[in-house]
N, C-alpha and C positions, 0 to 999 in steps of 0.2 A: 504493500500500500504506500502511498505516497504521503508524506508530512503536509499539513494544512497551513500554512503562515494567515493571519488574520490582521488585520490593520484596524486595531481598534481603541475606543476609549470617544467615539464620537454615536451616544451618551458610550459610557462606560456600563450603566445597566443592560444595554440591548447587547453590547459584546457579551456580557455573562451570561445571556438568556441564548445568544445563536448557540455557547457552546454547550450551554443544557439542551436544545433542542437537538446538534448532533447529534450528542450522545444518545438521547431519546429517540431518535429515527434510527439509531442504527442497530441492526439484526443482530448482537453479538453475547453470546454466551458466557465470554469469558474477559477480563481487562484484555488480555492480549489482540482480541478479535475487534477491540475498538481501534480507531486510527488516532494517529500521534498530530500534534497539533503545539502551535508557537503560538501567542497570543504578544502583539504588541500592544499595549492598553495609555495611550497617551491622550489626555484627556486635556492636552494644550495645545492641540490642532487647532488652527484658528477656525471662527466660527464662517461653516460652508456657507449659509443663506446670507450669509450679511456681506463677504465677499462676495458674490454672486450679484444681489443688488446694489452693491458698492463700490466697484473695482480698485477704489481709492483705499478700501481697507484691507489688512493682511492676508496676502493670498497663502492658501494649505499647500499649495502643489508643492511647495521644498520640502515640507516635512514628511506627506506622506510618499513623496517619492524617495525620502530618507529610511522611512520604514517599511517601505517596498524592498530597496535594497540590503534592507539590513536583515529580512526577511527571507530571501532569495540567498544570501548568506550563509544562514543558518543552516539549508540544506532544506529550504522547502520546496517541495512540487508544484502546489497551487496555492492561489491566492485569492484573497477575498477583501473588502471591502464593508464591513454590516451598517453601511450608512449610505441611504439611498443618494441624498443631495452630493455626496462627495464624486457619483459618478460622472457629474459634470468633469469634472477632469481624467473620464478614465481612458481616453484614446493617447493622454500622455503618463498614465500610471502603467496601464500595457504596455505601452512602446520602453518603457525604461528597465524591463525585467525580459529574461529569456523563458519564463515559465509561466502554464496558462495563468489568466484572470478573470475570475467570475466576472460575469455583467447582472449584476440580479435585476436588476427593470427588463431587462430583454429575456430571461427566464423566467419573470414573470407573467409577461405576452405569452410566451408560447403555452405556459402553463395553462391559462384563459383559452387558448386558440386550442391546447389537446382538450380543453374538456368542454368545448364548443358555444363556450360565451359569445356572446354578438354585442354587447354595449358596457362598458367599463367604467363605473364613476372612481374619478382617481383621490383620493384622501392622503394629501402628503404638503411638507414647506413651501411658502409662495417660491424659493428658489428654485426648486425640484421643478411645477405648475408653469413657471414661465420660462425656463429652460425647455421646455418640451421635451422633458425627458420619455415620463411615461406614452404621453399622445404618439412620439412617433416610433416608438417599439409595438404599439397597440396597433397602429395604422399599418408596419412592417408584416405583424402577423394576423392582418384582416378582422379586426375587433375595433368597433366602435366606439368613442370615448366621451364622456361627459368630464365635468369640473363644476366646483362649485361657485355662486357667486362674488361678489368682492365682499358682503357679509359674511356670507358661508365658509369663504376663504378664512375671513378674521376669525372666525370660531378654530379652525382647526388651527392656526398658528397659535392660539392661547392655550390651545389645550396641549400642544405641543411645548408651549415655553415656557408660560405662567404657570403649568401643573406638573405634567412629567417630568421635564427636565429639573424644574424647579423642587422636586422631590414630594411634592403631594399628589392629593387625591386625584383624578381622572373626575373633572365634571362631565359625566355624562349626558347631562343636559347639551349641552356643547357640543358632543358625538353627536348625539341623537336627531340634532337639529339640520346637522350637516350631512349626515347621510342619507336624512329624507328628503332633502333637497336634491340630489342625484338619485334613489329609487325614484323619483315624481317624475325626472327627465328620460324615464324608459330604460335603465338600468339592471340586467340583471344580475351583475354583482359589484361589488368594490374592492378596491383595490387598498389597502392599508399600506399607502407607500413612505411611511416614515417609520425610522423602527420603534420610536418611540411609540407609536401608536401598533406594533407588534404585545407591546407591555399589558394595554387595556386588554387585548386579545386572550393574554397570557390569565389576566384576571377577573378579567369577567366574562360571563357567556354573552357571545354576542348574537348567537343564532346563525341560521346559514346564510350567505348569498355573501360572503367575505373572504378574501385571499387575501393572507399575510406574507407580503414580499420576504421578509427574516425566515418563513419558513418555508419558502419555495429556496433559498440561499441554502438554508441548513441543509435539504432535502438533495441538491445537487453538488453541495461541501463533500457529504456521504459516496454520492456517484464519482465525480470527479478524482475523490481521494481510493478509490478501488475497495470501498467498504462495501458490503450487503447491508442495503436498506429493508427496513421493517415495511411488511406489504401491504399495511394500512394507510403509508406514507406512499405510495405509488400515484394516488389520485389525490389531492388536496382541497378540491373543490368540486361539488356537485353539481 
């Protein structure tokens, strides 16, 4: 099997939860049958969305291209990324390593396109949103996308920054309001594309018609690294 290098610490909570979730998909009887795995966990990556709307502020691309390499290093195989927004730079986080790199927004499309979704409401940072990150992985694998409005928008970036990150509760108020705004636009499922909002997932039942990007990542971490996946993990969305 191949060693996992992870490029994390952006939150620091969803890095701990991809690597519960590994281990949790994967099919292994024994410590030995699980795969080995590097965790960089630097939680002083500058903040992705605020460069992204800001150019004038600290760009991450040196540090994570630091922990790429340092990564690659160590003797890992594959590489990952468990921070959606961050993928905005990943055509130069791939090119600076000779080892693959997960893209988790474009495995999440395809995830959507194998289990024959037609309309996608995306729930993720206004960075992620206007980057078009998710829209044209969705449009790549013939799924349809919705987004929420400039309010609906503002709900999920508070629940994103003023709760999770911020280390409290999950206003579900706040979810609730923003995902019915996308079910209303013909939606039949969502997209949970911040991994922060992986964490609500983790804690409360949210019911069906939701895909959690951290766990279509985990779910191809398993593949990629030459593990056997658990067969209830095969299908992730209904």
């Amino acid at each position: 099997m191949k060693t996992l290098g992870i490029i994390g610490g952006m939150g620091p909570m969803a890095t701990a939860y991809l690597l519960e979730l590994i281990i949790q998909m994967t099919d292994a009887k024994t410590d030995q049958e699980h795969l080995s795995a590097v965790v960089l966990n630097n939680p002083q990556v500058p903040d992705r969305t605020a460069y992204i709307l800001d150019q004038t502020k600290p760009s991450p691309l040196p540090v994570l291209q630091g922990m790429a390499h340092a990564l690659e290093g160590l003797g890992c195989g594959v590489l990952c990324a468990p921070c959606v927004t961050s993928h905005y730079f990943y055509e130069e986080l791939a090119g600076c390593v000779q080892v693959p790199f997960l893209h988790m927004v474009q495995e999440t499309a395809k995830e959507l396109q194998t289990a024959g979704k037609k309309r996608a409401g995306i729930l993720a940072t206004t960075g992620t949103v206007k980057m078009g990150l998710f829209q044209k992985a969705l449009e790549s694998a013939g799924v349809e996308w919705a987004i929420p409005g400039e309010a609906g928008q503002r709900l999920v970036m508070s629940l994103i920054y003023e709760d999770i990150k911020a280390g409290r509760p999950a206003n579900m108020g706040k979810f609730q309001r923003a995902s019915e705004e996308l079910f209303d636009q013909g939606c039949d499922c969502l997209i949970l594309g911040c991994t922060e909002l992986s964490l609500v997932k983790r804690d409360i039942p949210l019911g069906h018609g939701y895909l959690d990007a951290l766990e279509v990542l985990a779910k191809r971490c398993v593949q990629a690294c030459g593990a056997p996946l658990q067969e209830v993990y095969h299908q992730l969305i209904s």
